[in-house]
C-alpha positions in Angstrom: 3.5 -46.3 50.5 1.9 -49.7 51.3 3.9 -50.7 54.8 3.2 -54.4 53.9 5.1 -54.7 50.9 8.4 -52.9 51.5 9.9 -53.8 48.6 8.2 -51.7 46.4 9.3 -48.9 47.7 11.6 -46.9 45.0 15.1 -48.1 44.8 18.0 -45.5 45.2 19.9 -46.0 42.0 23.1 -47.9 43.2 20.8 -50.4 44.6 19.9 -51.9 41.0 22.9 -53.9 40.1 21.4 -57.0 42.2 18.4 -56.7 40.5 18.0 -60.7 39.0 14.9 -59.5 36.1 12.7 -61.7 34.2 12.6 -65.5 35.2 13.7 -67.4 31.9 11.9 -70.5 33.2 8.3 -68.8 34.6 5.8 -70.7 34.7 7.5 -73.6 34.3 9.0 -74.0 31.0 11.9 -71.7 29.4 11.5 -68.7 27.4 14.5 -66.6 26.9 14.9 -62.7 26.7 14.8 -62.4 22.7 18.0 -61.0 21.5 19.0 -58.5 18.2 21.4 -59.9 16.3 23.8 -57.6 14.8 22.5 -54.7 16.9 23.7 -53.3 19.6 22.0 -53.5 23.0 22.1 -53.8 27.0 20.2 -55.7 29.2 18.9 -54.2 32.3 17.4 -56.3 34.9 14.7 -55.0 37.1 12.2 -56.8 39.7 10.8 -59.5 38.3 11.4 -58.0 34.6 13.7 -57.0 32.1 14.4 -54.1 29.7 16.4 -54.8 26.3 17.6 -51.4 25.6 18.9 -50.0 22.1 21.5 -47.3 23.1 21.3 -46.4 19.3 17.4 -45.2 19.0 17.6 -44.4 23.3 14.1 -46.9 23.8 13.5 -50.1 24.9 13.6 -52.7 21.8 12.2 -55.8 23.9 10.5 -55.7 28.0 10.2 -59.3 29.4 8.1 -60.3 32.2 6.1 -62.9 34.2 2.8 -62.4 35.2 0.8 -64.4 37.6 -3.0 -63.2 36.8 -3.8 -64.8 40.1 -1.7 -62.6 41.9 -2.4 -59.4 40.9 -2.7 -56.3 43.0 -3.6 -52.7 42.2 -1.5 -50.5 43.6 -1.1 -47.0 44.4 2.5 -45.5 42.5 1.5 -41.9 42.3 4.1 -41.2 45.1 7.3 -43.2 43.1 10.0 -40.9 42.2 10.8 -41.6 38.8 15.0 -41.6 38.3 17.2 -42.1 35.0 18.7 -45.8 35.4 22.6 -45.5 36.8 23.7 -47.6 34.0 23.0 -46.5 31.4 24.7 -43.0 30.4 22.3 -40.2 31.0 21.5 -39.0 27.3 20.4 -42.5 26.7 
């Protein structure tokens, strides 16, 4: 794991209910999570993204993020333990 960036290393699955997700106002002017109206969904915030699951079809309907070409790094996740999220019920 890359020791200068300690924060990507895999979050133990109580740890993601402060996640704070996708920034509604990045890069500069705001542009909301779409919604589904009439259908039934959960938002799951993540680091610096979101996930608009549809607990009816188990996938995600809608992923939001930010990304700041300039900043870009490749990195190496071949070691990231992969887990079902906590909040969501396990067959979902």
């Amino acid at each position: 794991m890359n020791e200068l960036l300690p924060e990507l290393r895999p979050a133990r699955l109580e740890d993601l209910s402060d996640r704070i997700g996708f920034d509604e106002q990045f890069p500069g002017h705001r542009v909301p999570v779409p919604t589904l109206d009439g259908t039934e969904t959960v938002l799951l915030p993540y680091t610096h993204f979101s996930v608009l699951m549809r607990p009816d079809k188990r996938l995600a309907a809608v992923t939001a993020l930010g990304i700041d070409g300039g900043k870009l790094m490749d990195l190496d996740r071949s070691d990231i333990a992969w887990q079902p999220d906590s909040r969501l019920p396990e067959d979902q």
